[in-house]
C-alpha positions, 0 to 999 in steps of 0.5 A: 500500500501507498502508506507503507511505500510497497507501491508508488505509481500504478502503471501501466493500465492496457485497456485498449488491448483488451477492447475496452475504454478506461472509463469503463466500470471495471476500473473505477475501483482502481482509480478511486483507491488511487486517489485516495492513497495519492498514487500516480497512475499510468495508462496507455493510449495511442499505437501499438504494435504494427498491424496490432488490430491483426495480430492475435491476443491472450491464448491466440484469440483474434486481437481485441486492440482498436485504434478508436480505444487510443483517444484521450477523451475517454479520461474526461469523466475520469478525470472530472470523477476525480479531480485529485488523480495524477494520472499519465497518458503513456505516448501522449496518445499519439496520434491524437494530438489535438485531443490530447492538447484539449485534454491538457488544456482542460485538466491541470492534473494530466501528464504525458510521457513520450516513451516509445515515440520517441525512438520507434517513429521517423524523427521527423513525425515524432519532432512535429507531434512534440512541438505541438504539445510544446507549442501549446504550452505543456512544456512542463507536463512531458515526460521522458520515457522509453518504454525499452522492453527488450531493446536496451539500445533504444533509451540511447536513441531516445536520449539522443532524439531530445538532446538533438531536437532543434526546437527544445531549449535547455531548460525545456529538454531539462524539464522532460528529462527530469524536472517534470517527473520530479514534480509529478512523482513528488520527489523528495528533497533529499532524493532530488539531491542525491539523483544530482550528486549521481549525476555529477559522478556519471558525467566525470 
């Protein structure tokens, strides 16, 4: 439980894989016991594998996964339900930008996190999709993310692609990496400091 510290954030809620919307019933009891304890939850929206709605699920049954299930819009009741969840939306539902800019706009207790975009799309599509969320002033509500699974190597190119990004400042690029996690997950001042000092001994 959250009051012992044996959980700190729930992720990462699949719905779309199983067919069904997050404001479905069935997940109510979870969210209503993360906001009461104060846990940060995760929830995918947007792609998934290539060709997912084709590719056979749980115990070779047909796919449940459909597109329509990645809009963000599908949290508004959610989120109205319960104004106090800090909630994530993993691949900031891409390729709904503008749904998910609205649902930004309109509940300051939404995050998203950029993990798997990030390295698994063209540069180019990934970079215009990013600038229209920075665009739209939600430079401090992006998360870094990989999303690696089995592929170590793509966190360096995750890296890289925000290093590299012409159109992030260093403070923006520095929010994404670090400083907006930190405030969503509300880090502590002593781990804040010993997250910098390990940072320090990695760059010597």
């Amino acid at each position: 439980m959250r009051t012992s510290g044996a959980i700190s954030v729930f992720a990462e809620i699949t719905a779309q894989y199983r067919g069904l919307s997050l404001d479905d019933s069935r997940y109510e009891p979870y969210f209503a016991l993360a906001e009461e304890l104060d846990i940060p939850v995760g929830v995918h929206l947007g792609e998934g594998p290539p060709g997912g709605a084709h590719l056979l699920g749980d115990s070779g049954s047909p796919s449940k996964y459909r597109v329509r299930l990645g809009s963000p819009l599908q949290l508004e009741d959610v989120l109205i339900k319960h104004p106090r969840l800090r909630i994530y939306v993993m691949h900031y539902a891409s390729p709904f930008v503008d749904e998910m800019i609205a649902m930004l706009y309109s509940h300051p207790q939404l995050y998203v996190d950029i993990a798997q975009n990030d390295w698994g799309f063209p540069r180019a599509h990934f970079y215009s999709q990013l600038k229209r969320l920075i665009d739209a002033g939600f430079e401090e509500r992006i998360l870094f993310g990989s999303d690696q699974m089995i592929w170590p190597k793509t966190i360096e190119v995750a890296i890289r692609t925000i290093e590299r990004a012409p159109f992030l400042s260093a403070k923006q690029k520095r929010d994404i990496f670090y400083n907006n996690a930190s405030r969503f997950l509300r880090i502590s001042d002593e781990q804040k400091a010993q997250d910098h000092r390990d940072q320090a001994s990695d760059t010597r």
